[in-house]
N, C-alpha and C positions, 0 to 999 in steps of 0.2 A: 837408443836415443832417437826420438823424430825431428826428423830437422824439418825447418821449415823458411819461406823465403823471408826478407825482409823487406821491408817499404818499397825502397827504393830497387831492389833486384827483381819485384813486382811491375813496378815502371820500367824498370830497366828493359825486361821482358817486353815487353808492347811495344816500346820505344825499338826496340830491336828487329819488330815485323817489318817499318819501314827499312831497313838497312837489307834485310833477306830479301822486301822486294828490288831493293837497286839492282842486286845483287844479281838474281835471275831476270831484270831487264838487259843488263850487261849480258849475261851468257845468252840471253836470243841474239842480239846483235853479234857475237861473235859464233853464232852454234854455225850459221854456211860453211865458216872455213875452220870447222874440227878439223876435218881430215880424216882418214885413215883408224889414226889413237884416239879417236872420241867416239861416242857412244852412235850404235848402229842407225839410227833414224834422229830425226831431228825432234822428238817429243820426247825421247828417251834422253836427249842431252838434256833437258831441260827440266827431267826428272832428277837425274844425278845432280845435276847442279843446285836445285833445290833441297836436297836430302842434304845435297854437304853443308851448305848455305845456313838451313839450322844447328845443325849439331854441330858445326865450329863456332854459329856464333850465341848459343844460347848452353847453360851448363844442364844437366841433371836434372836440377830440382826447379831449374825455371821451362824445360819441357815437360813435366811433369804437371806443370801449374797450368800451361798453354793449351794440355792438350786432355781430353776428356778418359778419364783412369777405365782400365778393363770391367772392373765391375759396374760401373755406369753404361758404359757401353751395351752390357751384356742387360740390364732395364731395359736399355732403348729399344736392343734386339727382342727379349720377349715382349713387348707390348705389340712391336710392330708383326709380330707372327702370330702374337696371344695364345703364347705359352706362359707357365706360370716360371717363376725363377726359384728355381732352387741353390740355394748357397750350403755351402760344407765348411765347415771348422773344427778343430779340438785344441787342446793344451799342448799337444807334442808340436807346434806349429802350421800344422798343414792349414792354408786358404784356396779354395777354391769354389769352382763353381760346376754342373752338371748341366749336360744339353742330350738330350735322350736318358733314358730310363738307366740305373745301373744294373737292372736283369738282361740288359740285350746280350746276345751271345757273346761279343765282345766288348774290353771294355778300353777306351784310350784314353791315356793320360798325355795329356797335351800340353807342354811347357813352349810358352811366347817368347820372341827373340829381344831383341833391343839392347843391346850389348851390357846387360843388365843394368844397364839406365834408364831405359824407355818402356814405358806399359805398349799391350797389345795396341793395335788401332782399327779401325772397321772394317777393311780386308778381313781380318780374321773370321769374322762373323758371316764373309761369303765363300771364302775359299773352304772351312773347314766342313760346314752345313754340305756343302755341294758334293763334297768328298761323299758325307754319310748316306746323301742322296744316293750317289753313283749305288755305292754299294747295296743300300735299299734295293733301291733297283732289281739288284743279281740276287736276292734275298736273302743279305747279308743284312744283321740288324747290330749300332754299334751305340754306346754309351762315353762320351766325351768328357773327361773330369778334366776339366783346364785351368788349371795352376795360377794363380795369382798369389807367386811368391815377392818377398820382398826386393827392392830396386834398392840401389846404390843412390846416394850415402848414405840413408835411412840406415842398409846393414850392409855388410861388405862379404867376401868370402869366410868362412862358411857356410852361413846364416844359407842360401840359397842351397846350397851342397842336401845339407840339411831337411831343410822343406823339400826337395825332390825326394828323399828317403822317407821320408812320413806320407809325402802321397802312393807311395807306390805299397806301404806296410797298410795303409789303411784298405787299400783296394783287396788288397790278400790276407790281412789280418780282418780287418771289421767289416770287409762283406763278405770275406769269406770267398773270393772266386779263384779258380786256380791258376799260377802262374802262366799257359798255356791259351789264357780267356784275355791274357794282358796284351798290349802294344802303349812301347813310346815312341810319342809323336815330336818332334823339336823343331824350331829353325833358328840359325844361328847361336845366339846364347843360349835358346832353350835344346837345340843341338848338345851342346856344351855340356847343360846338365844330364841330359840324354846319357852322354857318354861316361861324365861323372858315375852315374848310377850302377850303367852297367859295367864300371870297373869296381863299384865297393860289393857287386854282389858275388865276384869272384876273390877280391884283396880287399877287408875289409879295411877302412879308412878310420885311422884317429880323430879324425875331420866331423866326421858325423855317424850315429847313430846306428850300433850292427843290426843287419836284416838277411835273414836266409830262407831262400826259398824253395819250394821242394822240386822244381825242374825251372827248364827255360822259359824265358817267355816268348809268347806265338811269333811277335816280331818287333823289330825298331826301326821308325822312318828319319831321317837325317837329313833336312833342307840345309845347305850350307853352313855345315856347321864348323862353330868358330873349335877349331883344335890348336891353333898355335897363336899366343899372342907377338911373335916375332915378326919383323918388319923387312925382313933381307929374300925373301922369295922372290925367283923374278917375276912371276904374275904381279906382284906388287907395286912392279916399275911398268911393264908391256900392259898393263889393265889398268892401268890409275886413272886414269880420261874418260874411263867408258863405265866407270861402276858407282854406287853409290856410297862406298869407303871412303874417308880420308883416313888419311896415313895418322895424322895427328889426333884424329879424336879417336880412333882405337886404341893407340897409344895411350890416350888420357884416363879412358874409362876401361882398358884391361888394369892400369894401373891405381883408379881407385877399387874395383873391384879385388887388388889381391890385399891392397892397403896396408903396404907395406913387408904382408908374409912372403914367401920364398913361394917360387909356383911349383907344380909335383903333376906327378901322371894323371890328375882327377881333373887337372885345372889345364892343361895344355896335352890332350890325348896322343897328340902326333911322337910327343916326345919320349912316350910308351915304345919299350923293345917290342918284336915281334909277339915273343914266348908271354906275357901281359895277355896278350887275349884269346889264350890257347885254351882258355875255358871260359872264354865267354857264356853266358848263361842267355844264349837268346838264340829261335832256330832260324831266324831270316833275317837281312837287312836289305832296307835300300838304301840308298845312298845318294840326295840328287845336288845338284849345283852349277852354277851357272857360266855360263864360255868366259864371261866377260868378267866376272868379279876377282877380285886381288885376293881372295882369300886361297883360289883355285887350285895353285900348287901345294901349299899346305892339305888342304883336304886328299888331293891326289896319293902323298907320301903316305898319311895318315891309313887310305883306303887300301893301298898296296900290302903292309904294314897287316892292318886288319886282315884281309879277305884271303892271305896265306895260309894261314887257322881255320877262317871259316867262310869255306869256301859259296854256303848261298847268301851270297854278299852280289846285291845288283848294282852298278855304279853308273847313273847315267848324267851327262854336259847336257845343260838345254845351250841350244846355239844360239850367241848370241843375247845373253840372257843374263842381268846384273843378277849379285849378294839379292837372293828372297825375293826376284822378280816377280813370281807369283802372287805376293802381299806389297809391294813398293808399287809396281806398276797401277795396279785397282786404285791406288789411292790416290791418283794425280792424271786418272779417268783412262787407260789404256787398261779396259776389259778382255781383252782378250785371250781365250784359255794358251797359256804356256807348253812347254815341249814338257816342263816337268812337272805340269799338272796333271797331262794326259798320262805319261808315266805311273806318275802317282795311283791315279783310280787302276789303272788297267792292272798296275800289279797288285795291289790291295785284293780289288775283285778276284783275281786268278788264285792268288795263296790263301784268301780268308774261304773260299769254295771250298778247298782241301781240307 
């Protein structure tokens, strides 16, 4: 069923940008005396404050309405490079889009975060280009299929589960490339599905659709990813000042997102035994996430968990660094390359060489 807003939750919305601005007028007057528990510089308080600012005060489908959907986006970006856009679809679900050729040697399927309420937003469009660059670079040539699955309440869990499994069946099945040619990319929710995946290709899932594949895949990257929707971690209390979570709208949107099912090892990976990913189907992972975000401890358990099994698991803290710094930060004008951006290329570069 598509939902869609109504009159007044259209007003409502607009009516609502004045209140976000009071909103982050009050946190500059109060950003000098954060303290210690507030966010490391004084333009980054003012990021989190604005991040939380919307998403507590606007629902799902009124930032949906507010704010310009991935595949528009992704217009904007090929005209502005004057590349042509290619879109991808079929009947088993899968939507997406293509940024590089899908003969390059490798190919990434790229799932956006948003706690599956929020579409991608223009960061995306410099942070993952720049990745492709790097590795261009070192003559590494890569093919980026970027998911533009469905968001919440439009469809709730499975439906996304789902579509992560048809894109990774059509990459192996209908182009025919070999599991070894693959990498998944995620942050936070698209994390999520990341992880999703590579548990249904070991245990396959009632949930969605069986797929077997004939080895590992080359690797998986994991920006902050959400593995537990529980709220009792201490990072959750020691980091709530300085990130751009709130306690409550994760809450809100883990909780439309299971809508009402029971949650399981696909939907909350942390909560996975050790012996769960003692055949992981994948030969490398990295693992990155930020000093500062409340999700921190949970990723940490999760990683421990994980990288007992298997062991080329990279796991690195950017210091100092909220939930998806890399993409939050670009977007409210703080360009500067991250601890776990440089990460990110150096190790891409170095295991996609091998």
């Amino acid at each position: 069923m598509k939902h869609t807003l109504s009159i007044w939750e259209r007003v409502d919305a607009w009516l609502g940008c004045l209140s976000i601005g009071a909103r982050i007028v009050y946190a500059a007057i109060c950003g000098p005396f954060r303290g210690a528990s507030g966010a490391d510089t004084y333009h980054h308080h003012l990021i989190q404050a604005a991040v939380k600012a919307l998403t507590r005060r606007f629902s799902p489908l009124q930032l949906q309405y507010l704010f310009k959907d991935y595949d528009q986006l992704y217009l904007e970006y090929c005209k502005r490079t004057g590349i042509e856009p290619v879109f991808v679809s079929n009947e088993r679900g899968l939507r997406g889009f293509w940024m590089g050729h899908p003969t390059a040697k490798y190919v990434v399927i790229n799932f956006h975060g948003g706690g599956f309420a929020m579409d991608a937003t223009e960061p995306y469009f410099d942070l993952w280009p720049s990745v492709a660059k790097a590795l261009l670079q070192n003559g590494i040539t890569t093919a980026w299929l970027n998911v533009t699955y469905t968001l919440t309440p439009t469809a709730t869990y499975p439906t996304q589960f789902h579509e992560a499994v048809e894109a990774l069946r059509y990459v192996i099945e209908d182009l025919g490339r070999s599991p070894r040619d693959v990498i998944l990319v995620g942050d936070s929710a698209g994390a999520n599905l990341c992880l999703a995946l590579l548990s249904h290709l070991s245990h396959p899932s009632r949930d969605a659709p069986r797929l077997q594949i004939t080895g590992p895949l080359k690797a998986v990257v994991l920006m902050s990813p959400w593995v537990s929707f529980r709220h009792d971690w201490p990072s959750m209390k020691y980091n709530e000042y300085k990130d751009i979570d709130a306690r409550e709208v994760t809450e809100r949107w883990s909780q439309e997102y299971l809508n009402g099912r029971s949650t399981n090892y696909y939907i909350e990976a942390v909560d996975a035994p050790g012996s769960w990913w003692e055949d992981a189907r994948v030969e490398q992972t990295l693992v990155l996430a930020g000093g500062d975000e409340v999700l921190l401890d949970a990723i940490k358990t999760w990683m421990m968990s994980f990288s007992k099994s298997n062991p080329d698991t990279t796991f690195v803290v950017g210091r100092k660094e909220c939930h998806i710094a890399p993409l939050i930060w670009p977007l409210f004008g703080d360009k500067h390359e991250t601890q776990q951006v440089s990460v990110l290329k150096s190790w891409l570069s170095e295991r996609l060489r091998i």
